[in-house]
C-alpha positions in Angstrom: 15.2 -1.8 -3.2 18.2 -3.9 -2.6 21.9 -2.6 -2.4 23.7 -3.8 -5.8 25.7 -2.2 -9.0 24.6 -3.5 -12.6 26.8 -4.0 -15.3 27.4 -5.1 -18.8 25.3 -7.5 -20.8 22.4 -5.4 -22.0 21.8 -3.7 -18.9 18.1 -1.8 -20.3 16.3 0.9 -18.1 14.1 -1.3 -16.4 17.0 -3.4 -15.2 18.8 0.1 -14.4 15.4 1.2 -12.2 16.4 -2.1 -9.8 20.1 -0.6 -9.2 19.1 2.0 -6.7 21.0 1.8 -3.0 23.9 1.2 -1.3 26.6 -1.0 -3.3 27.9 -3.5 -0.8 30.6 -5.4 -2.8 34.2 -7.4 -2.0 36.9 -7.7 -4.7 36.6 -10.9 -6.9 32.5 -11.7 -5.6 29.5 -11.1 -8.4 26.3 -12.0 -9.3 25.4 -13.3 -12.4 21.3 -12.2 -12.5 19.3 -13.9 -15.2 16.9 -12.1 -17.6 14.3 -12.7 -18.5 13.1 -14.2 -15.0 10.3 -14.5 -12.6 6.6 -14.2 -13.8 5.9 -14.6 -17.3 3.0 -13.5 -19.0 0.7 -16.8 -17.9 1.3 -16.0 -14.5 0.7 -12.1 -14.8 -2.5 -12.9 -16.2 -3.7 -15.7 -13.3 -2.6 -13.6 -10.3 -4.2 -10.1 -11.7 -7.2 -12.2 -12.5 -8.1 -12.9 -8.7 -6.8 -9.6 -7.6 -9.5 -7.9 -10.3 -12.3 -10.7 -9.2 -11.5 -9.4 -5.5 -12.0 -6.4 -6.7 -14.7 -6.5 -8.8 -16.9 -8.9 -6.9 -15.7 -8.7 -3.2 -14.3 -11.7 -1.3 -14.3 -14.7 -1.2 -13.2 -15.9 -4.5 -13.0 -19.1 -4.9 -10.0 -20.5 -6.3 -9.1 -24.5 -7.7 -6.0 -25.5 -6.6 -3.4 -22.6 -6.4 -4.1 -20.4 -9.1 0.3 -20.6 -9.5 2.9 -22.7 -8.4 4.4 -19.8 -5.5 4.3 -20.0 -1.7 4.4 -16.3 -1.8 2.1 -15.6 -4.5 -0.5 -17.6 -2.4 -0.6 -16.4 0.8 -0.8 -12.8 0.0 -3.8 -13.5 -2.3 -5.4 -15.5 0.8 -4.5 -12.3 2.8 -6.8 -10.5 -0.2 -9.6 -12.7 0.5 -8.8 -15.6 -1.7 -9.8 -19.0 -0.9 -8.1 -22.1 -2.1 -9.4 -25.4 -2.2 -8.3 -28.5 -3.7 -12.3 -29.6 -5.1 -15.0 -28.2 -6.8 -17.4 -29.5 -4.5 -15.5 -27.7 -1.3 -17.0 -24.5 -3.2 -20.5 -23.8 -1.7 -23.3 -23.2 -4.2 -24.0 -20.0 -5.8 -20.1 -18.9 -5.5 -17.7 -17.7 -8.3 -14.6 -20.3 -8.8 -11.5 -19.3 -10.9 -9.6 -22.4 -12.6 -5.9 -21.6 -12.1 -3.4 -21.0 -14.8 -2.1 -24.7 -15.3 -6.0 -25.9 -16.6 -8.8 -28.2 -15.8 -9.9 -31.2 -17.3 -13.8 -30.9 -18.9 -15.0 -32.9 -16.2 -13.8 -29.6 -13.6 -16.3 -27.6 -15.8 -19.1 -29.6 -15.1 -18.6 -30.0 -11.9 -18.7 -26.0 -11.6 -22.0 -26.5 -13.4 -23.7 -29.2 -11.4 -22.3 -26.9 -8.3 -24.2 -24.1 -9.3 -21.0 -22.0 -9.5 -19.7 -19.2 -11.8 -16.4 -19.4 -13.2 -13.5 -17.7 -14.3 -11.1 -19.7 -16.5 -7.8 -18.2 -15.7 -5.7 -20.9 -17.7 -2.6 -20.0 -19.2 -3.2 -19.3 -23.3 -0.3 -21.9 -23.7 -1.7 -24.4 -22.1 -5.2 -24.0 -23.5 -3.3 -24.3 -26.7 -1.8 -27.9 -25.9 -5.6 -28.9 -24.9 -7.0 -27.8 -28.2 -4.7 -29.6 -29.9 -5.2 -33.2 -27.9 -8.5 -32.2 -29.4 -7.7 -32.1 -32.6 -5.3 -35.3 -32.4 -7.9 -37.1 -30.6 -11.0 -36.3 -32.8 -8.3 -37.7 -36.1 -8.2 -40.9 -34.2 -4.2 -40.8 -33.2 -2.7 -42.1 -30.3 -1.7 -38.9 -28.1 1.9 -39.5 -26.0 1.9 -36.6 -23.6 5.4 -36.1 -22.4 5.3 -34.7 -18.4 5.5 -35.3 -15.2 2.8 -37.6 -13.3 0.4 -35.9 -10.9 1.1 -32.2 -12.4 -1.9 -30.4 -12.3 -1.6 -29.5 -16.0 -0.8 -32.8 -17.2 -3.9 -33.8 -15.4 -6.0 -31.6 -17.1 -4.5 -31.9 -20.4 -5.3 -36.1 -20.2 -8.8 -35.0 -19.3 -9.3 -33.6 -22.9 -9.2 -37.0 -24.5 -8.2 -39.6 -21.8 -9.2 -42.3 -24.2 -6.3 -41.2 -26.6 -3.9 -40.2 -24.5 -0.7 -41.9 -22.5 1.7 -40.6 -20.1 5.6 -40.6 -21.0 7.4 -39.5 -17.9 10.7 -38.9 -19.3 12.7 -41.5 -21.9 13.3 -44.0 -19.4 9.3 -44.6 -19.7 9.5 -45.2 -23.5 10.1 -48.7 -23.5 6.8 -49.3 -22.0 4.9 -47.1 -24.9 2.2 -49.4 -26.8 0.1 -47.8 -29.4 -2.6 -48.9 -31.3 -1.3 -47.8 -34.9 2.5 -47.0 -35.2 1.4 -44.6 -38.2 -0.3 -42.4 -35.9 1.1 -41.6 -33.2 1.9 -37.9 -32.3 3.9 -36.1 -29.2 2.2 -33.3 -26.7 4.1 -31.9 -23.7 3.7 -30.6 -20.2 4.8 -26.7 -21.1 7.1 -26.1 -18.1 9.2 -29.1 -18.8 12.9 -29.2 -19.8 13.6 -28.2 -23.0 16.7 -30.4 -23.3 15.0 -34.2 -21.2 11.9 -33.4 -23.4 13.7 -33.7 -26.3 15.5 -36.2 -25.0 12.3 -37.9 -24.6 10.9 -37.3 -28.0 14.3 -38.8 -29.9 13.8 -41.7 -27.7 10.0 -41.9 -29.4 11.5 -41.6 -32.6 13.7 -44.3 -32.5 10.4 -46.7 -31.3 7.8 -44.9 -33.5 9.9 -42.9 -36.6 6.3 -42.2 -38.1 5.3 -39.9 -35.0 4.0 -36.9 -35.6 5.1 -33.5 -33.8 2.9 -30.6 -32.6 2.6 -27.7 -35.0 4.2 -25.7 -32.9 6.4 -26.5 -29.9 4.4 -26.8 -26.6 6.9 -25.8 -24.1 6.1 -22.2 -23.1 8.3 -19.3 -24.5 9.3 -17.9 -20.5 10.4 -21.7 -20.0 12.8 -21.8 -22.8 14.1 -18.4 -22.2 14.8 -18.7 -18.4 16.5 -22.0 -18.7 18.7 -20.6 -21.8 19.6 -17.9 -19.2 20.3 -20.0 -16.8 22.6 -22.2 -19.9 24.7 -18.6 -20.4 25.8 -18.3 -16.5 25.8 -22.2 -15.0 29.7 -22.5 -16.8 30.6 -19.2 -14.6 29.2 -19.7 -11.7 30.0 -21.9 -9.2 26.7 -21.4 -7.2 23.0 -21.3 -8.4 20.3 -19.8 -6.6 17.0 -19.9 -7.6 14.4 -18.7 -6.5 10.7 -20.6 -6.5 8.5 -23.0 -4.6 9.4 -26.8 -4.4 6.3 -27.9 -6.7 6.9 -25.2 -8.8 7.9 -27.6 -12.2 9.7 -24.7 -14.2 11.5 -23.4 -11.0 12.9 -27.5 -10.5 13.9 -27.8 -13.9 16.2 -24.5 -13.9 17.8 -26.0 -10.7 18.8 -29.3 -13.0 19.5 -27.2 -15.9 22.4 -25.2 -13.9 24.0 -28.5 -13.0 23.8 -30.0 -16.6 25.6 -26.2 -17.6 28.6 -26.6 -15.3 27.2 -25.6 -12.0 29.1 -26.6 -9.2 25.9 -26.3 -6.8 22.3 -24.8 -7.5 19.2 -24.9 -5.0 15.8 -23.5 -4.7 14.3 -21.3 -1.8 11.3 -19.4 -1.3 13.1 -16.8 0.2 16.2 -15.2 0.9 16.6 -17.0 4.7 16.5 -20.3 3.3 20.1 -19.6 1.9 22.9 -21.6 3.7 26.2 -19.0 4.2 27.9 -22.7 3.8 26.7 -22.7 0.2 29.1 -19.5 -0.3 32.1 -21.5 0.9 34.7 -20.7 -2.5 32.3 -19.6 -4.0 33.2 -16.2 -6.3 30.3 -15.8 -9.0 26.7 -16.8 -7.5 24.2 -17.2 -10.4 20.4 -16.0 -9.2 17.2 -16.5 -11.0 13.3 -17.3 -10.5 10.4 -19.5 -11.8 7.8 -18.3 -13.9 5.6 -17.5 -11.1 7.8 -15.9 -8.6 7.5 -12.3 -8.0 10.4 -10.2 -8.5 10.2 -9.1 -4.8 11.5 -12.1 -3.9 14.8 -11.9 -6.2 15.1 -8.3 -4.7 15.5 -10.0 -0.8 17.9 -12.7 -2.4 20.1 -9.9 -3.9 20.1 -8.2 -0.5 21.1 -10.9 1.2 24.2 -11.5 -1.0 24.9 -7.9 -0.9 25.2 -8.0 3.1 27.8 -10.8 2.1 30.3 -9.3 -0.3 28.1 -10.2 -3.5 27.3 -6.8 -4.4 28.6 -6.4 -8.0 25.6 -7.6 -10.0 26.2 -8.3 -13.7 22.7 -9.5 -16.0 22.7 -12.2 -18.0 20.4 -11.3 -20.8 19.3 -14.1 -23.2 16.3 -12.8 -24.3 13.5 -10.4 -25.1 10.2 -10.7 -23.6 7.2 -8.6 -24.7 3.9 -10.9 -24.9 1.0 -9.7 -23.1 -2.4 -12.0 -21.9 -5.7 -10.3 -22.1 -7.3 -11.0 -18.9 -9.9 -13.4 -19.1 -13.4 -12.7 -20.1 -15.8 -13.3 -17.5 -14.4 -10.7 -15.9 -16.1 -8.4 -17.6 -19.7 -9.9 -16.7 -21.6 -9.6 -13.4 -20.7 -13.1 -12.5 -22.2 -12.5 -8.4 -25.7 -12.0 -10.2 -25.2 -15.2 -12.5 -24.5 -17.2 -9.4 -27.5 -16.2 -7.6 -28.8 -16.9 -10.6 -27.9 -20.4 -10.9 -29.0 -21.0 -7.5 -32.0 -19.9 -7.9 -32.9 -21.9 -11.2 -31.3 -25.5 -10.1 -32.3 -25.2 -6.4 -30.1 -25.4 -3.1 -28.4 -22.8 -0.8 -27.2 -19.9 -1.8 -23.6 -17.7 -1.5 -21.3 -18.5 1.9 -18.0 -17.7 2.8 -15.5 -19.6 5.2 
């Protein structure tokens, strides 16, 4: 536990369970902690996933790409007897793979297939949602403009559902370049750890080209997105300094380091961890602002608030913006005997069977 006092804005019991230690504060220095932060319910789901597959089926478990966007979160499920690889085909035959939380293109699931490997599917529900609608879009024949961020592994994955419908838009300074095939139907996906405000941004810009374009059903960027970068909104006026905390090719974690800028911000940077933090980023600095990515464990918030404790930040004050309660059932192979099936499949298409690195 870390050494800090919590106050005001809807401090509830399990913020009050993080308050135990020894209060280390200087008059005029705070913390302004955002809630809701760290994992959201995407990311609870992938990394319990693997640790239940470790469990369940015994190491190694195979997993394509990382299974979530953490340095942390990684190497302690390596540690677990996770394996990580960036290709299907590193995976030997008759092996379980899990897909990680940002999804695969249908072409990853045949590959599995033609590898003779079992899988687990441990994409986010949200993202699975953006890929059955590309689906639908595609199947109706409409152009599909899928606002993100080149090279993301869920934008990737999302293109692979209907690459023959679907063009990249990687922010509104690449909608000049937009062609489509029918200007009456055209509709807008997005990457769902984006920016709330450059994505929309983005999407008036597509407005202006194509005013017949079409909007999702319901909006694509995740709930734990919006919510941490409205937090982040409330306490970028007040404080001068932003730390958050999250891995450099963690997209959510980025965008909360531009959104406390664009609120007022004098400063914000990420880290991993807490010895990343420059004691020259404190320099007149009064209110620091702290908060996490989606997939960071609240561990690593803990070590930050420690080591601003140790420096006169001790007076901790939440910065509630909203309520989080969804839950992911875990997925469903889980509940089969998926180190039988692989045998299985090794047997019936032929070639060697289960090894581990």
């Amino acid at each position: 536990m870390f050494p800090a006092r919590r106050r005001g804005r809807d401090l509830d019991a399990a913020e009050r369970g993080l308050t135990m230690g020894r209060m280390t504060a200087s008059p005029g220095r705070r913390v302004l902690l955002a809630a809701p932060r760290g994992y959201c319910a995407g990311v609870d789901r992938a990394v319990i996933a693997v640790e239940k597959a470790l469990e369940q089926y015994g190491a190694p478990i195979y997993v394509r790409h990382e299974i979530v966007h953490n340095k942390y979160v990684v190497q302690t499920l390596e540690k677990k007897g996770a394996v990580f690889v960036e290709r299907t085909e590193e995976v030997p035959p008759g092996n379980i793979v899990m897909f990680s939380a940002h999804g695969v293109a249908p072409v990853v699931h045949e590959e599995a297939r033609q590898g003779r490997l079992a899988t687990i599917d441990a994409t986010c529900p949200l993202v699975t949602k953006v890929h059955k609608e590309a689906v639908r879009y595609a199947k109706e024949d409409y152009d599909i403009l899928l606002i993100g961020h080149e090279g993301h592994e869920e934008v990737i994955g999302t293109s692979g559902e209907a690459p023959d419908h679907i063009q990249l838009v990687d922010g509104p300074e690449d909608v000049a370049k937009v062609e489509v095939r029918d200007p009456s139907k055209v509709v807008w996906l997005s990457q769902t750890t984006l920016s709330v405000d450059e994505t929309m941004e983005t999407v008036d810009a597509l407005k202006t080209k194509f005013p017949g374009l079409v909007s999702p059903p319901s909006d694509d960027i995740c709930y734990a997105t919006q919510n941490r970068q409205l937090a982040v909104k409330q306490m970028g006026a007040e404080a001068e300094l932003v730390i958050v905390v999250g891995s450099r090719n963690s997209s959510n974690s980025k965008r909360l380091v531009e959104v406390a800028k664009l609120a007022g911000s004098r400063e914000a940077y990420l880290v991993d961890f807490a010895d990343e933090i420059d004691e020259a980023w404190l320099e007149g600095v009064t209110t620091v602002g702290v908060t996490s990515g989606a997939s960071v464990p609240e561990v690593l918030v803990e070590q930050v608030l420690e080591w601003l404790s140790e420096r006169g930040y001790g007076d901790v004050e939440i910065v509630k913006a909203a309520e989080e309660s969804i839950t992911f059932s875990l997925p469903k192979e889980l509940r089969r005997d998926l180190r039988e099936e692989a045998t299985t499949l090794v047997a019936e298409r032929g070639g060697t069977g289960p090894s581990a690195e």
